[in-house]
N, C-alpha and C positions, 0 to 999 in steps of 0.2 A: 596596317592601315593602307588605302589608298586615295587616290586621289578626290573619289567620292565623300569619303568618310571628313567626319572636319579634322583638324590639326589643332595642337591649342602649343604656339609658340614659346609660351613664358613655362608652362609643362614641361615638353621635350627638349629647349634649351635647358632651363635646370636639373632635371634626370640627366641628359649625357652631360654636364658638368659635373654634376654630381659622381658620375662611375667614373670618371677621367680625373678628379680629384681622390678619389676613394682608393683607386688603383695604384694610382704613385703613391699614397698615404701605408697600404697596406705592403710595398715593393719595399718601400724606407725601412718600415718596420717588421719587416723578415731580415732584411738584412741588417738592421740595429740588431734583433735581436740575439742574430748568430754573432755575433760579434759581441756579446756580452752585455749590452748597453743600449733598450731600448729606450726608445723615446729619442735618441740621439740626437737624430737629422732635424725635424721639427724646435728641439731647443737650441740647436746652432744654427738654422736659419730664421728664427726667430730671432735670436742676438741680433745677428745681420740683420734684420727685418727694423727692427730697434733702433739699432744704431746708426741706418739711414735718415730717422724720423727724427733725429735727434742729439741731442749730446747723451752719450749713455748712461743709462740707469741701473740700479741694480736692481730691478725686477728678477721674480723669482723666476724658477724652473716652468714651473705649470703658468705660469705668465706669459712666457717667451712661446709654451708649446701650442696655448689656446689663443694667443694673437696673433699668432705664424697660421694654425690650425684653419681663422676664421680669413684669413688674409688668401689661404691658398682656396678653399673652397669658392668664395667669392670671385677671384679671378677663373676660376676655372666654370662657376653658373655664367662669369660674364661672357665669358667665350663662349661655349656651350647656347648662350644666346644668341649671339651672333651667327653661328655657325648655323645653326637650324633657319634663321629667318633668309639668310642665305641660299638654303638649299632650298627654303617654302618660295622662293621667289624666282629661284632654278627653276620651276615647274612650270612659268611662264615664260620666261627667258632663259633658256638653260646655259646660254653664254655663259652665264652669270658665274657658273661651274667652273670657267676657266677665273675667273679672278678671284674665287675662294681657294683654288689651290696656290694662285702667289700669295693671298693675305696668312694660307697655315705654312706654306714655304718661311714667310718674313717674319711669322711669329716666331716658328722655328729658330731662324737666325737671331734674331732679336733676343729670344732666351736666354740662348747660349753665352751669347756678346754680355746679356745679364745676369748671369754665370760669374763667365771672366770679368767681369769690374770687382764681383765678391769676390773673387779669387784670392784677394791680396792675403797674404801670410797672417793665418790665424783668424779669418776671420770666417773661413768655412770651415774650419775644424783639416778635418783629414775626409771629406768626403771626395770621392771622385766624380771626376765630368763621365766617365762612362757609367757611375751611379745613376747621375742626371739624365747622359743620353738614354738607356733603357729605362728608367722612368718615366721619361717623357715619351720614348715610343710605346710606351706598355697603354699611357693613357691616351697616346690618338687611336691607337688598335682598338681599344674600348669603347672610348668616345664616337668612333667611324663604326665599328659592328653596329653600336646603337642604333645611330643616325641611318644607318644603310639599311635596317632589319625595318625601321617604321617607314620608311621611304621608300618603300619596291619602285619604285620606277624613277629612280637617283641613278641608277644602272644605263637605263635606255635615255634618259637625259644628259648622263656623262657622257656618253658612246656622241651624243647628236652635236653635244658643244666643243668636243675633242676632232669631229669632223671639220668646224667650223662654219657649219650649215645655217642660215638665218632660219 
């Protein structure tokens, strides 16, 4: 696509949410699987997911995986939204480029920080934060090729806003 061609924002933010949900989904569940036990990650952050919302339940297995399942996809169309009307708006103002990388910097951190509050003993299982950090970079690599391949000229507008050029 380029800049002639139209863009339909609510499309292309949910496709790259969508591969950047799918990617971590599919990252979990290779390594659930070599480890003997998939479905793993998604029913222990699902538990967590749970027991945020509330005093805990005994909700089953497939409960925990498909409310965690519909929890992360959603957060990940909602970025994936954002992200894209972003860059659609970089095309006008390509400034705009530098304050989408503090807002994926702070999501970044923000993550993490939301990570570490689950952290507490037991209640993420035995998964690790270098599980979570290559997951999560797996799915902005994904999310960013997307984003970068319909956007040819994200390139020449990052180049303009990292100048600092009006």
């Amino acid at each position: 696509m380029n800049r002639s061609q139209p863009h339909n924002l609510v499309r292309e933010g949910l496709t790259a949410g969508a591969i950047g949900a799918t990617a971590v989904a599919v990252w979990f569940l290779i390594l659930d699987t070599i480890q003997g036990r998939p479905l793993y990650t998604p029913t222990v952050l699902g538990a967590a997911l749970f027991s945020l919302l509330g005093p805990p339940m005994s909700e089953s297995g497939a409960l925990r995986v498909t409310g965690y399942t519909v929890f992360h996809y959603a957060v990940f169309c909602a970025l994936g939204v954002l992200v894209v009307f972003l860059v659609h708006r970089s095309h006008r103002e390509p400034n705009i480029l530098a304050g989408l990388l503090v807002l994926l910097v702070t999501f970044e951190v923000g993550f993490y920080g939301f990570t570490a509050l689950l952290s507490e003993p037991g209640l993420l299982g035995d998964i690790g934060w270098y599980q979570i950090l290559l997951g999560n970079l797996l799915a902005t690599v994904t999310m960013g090729t997307y984003v970068w391949r319909t956007h040819p000229l994200l390139g020449p507008d990052a180049a303009h806003a990292l100048r600092g050029e009006e």
